[in-house]
N, C-alpha and C positions, 0 to 999 in steps of 0.2 A: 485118808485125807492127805493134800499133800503137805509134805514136811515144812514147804514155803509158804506157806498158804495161811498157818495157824500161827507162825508168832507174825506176820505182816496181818492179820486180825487183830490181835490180841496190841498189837504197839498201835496200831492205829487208834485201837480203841483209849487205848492208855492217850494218846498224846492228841486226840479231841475231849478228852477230860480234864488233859494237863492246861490246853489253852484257855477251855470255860472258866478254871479256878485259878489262872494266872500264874502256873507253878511248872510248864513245860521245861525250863531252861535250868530249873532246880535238877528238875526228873532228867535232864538229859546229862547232866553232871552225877549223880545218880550211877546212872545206866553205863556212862562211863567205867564208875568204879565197880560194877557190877560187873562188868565186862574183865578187866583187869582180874579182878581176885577169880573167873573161870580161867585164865589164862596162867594163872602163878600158882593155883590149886588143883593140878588136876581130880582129886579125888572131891571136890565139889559136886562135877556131876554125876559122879560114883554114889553118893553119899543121895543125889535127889533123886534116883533112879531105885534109889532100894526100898522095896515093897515093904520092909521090916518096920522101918521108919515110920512113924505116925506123924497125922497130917500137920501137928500141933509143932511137932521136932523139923521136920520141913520147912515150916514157915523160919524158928528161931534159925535155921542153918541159912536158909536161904535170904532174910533180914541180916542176920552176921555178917554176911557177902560184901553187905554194902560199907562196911568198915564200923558206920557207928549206926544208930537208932536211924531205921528211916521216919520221915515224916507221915502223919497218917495216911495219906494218898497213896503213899506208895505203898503201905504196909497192908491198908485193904484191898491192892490189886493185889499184892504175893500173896494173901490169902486166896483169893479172887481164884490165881491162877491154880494154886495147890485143891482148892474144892472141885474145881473142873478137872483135875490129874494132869496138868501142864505144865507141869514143873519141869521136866526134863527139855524145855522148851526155852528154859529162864532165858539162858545164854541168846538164843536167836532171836526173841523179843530186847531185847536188850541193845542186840544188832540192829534191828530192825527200829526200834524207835528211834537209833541215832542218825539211821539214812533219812527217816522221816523228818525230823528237828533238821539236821544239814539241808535238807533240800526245800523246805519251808523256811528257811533262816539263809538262804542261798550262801553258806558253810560250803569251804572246801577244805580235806581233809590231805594235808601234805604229808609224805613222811621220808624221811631223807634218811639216806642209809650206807653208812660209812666202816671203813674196816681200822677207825681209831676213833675215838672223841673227840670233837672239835671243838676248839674254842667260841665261846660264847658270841666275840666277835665272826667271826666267820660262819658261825648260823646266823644271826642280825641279818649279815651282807647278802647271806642266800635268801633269806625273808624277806628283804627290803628289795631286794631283785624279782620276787615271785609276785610281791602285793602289783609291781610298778604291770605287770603282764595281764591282772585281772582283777574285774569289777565284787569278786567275793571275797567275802571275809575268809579269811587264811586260817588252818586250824593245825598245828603243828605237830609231829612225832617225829623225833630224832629215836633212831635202832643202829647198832653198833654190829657190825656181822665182818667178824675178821676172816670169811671166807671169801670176801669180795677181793682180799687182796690188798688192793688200793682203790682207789679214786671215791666214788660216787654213785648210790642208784637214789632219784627222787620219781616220786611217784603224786601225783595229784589226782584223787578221782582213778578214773581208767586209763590214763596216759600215763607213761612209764620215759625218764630217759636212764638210757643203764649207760656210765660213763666209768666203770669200774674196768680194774685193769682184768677181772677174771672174764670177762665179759670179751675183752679185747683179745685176751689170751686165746678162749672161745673159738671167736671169727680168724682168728692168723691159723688153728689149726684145722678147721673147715677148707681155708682156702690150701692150704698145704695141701688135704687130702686130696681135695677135688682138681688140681694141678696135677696130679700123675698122669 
């Protein structure tokens, strides 16, 4: 079956359940953090992939994920998932419910990405500049990549502007090359 195919099932299913019992925007808060700790653990999904593990140790790793106690909704779908053998799935349901909750909540996911920390005003100003451009609610991630150099890459959805000076460095030595 395809790989895209079963956690866009499986979140869907979660988040026509999450809206019947009015707890979508908990579980997407959730899913969030659920999201994070596969991203800062990698042996997470080392640990849900391993046949060793019984199904009962699964759930407590995969419930732990979410930082504290989830609430029962969500705790009888990680069951849910781990009795079907979906586990190793967490992560892209997780993905997947949040594309679902953004696009029914018409969310847009910004993330701006600098090669220092910027002051709390000067994200404001790039926020208060991104709201004035559109009618969705703004959903922010600031990421720090001192590979960029300098400047700026912001990304909204599928559009990208890369304003970073590695970027610039990039294009000056394309054009060089292609000059001979």
């Amino acid at each position: 079956m395809n790989e895209g195919l079963i956690p866009s099932r499986y979140a869907k299913a979660l988040y026509k359940y999450a809206q019947e019992h009015h707890v979508a925007a908990p579980i997407y808060e959730e899913m969030k953090r659920l999201d994070a700790a596969f991203a800062t653990h990698t042996e997470l999904s080392k640990a849900l992939s391993n046949p060793a593990l019984s199904a009962a140790d699964k759930v407590r790793v995969l419930s732990s994920a979410f930082g504290e106690k989830p609430d029962d909704y969500l705790l009888r779908f990680v069951q849910l998932v781990i009795r079907n053998r979906r586990e190793t799935f967490a992560r892209a349901i997780a993905l997947a419910y949040q594309d679902i909750y953004r696009r029914a909540n018409h969310i847009a996911r910004v993330t701006i990405t600098t090669a220092v920390a910027l002051d709390k005003e000067v994200l404001d100003r790039i926020g208060d500049l991104m709201k004035k451009q559109t009618d969705k609610t703004l959903e922010f991630v600031y990421e720090i990549d001192p590979s960029i150099i300098g400047g700026f890459i912001l990304r909204e959805d599928s559009m990208q502007l890369d304003a970073s000076v590695n970027s610039e460095l990039k294009k000056l030595r394309l054009k060089l090359l292609n000059s001979k």
